[in-house]
C-alpha positions, 0 to 999 in steps of 0.5 A: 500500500502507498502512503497516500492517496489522491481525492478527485472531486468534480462538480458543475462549478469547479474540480479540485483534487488532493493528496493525502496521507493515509496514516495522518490524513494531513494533506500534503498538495491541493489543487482546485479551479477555485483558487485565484491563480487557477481560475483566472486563466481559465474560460471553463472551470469544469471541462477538460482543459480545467481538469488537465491544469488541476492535475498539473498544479497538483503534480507540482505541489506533490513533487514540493512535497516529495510526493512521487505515488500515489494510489486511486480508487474511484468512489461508487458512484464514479466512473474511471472515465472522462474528466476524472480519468484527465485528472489522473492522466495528467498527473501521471504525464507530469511525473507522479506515479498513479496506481488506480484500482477498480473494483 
């Protein structure tokens, strides 16, 4: 078992992921199209492209952290599909190493 896990949220107004530490439960990087820095440079802060920049801040604010894995399991209701599959693409493409497990 890796020591932390991602979180993927995803509504109609916004998309924010974290990393947390499974033992503590402090989290160690966010990421979210609310925050001023985020959202002012995008035109949608729910599609893809939204979804590709969280993943990216969020890969960097993981690598600040020393945080190189992680693990992913998609909640009941979620699809390992579309935008949260973004999520997690663009992190692996930027340098954090994603275990997703499907049940």
């Amino acid at each position: 078992m890796e020591p932390f896990t991602l979180d993927v949220f995803i509504s109609k107004r916004f998309v924010s992921a974290s990393l947390t530490h499974r033992v503590t439960s402090k989290q160690v990087a966010v990421a979210g199209t609310n925050s001023k820095d985020i959202k002012a440079v995008l035109k949608s802060r729910s599609d893809i492209p939204a979804c590709l920049a969280v993943g990216r801040i969020l890969a960097e604010r993981a690598r600040e952290a020393d945080v190189y894995t992680a693990t992913y399991t998609p909640r009941e209701r979620d699809k390992f599909e579309g935008k949260i599959r973004a999520v997690v693409q663009s992190l692996v493409d930027n340098g954090i190493d994603i275990k997703v497990y499907l049940d």
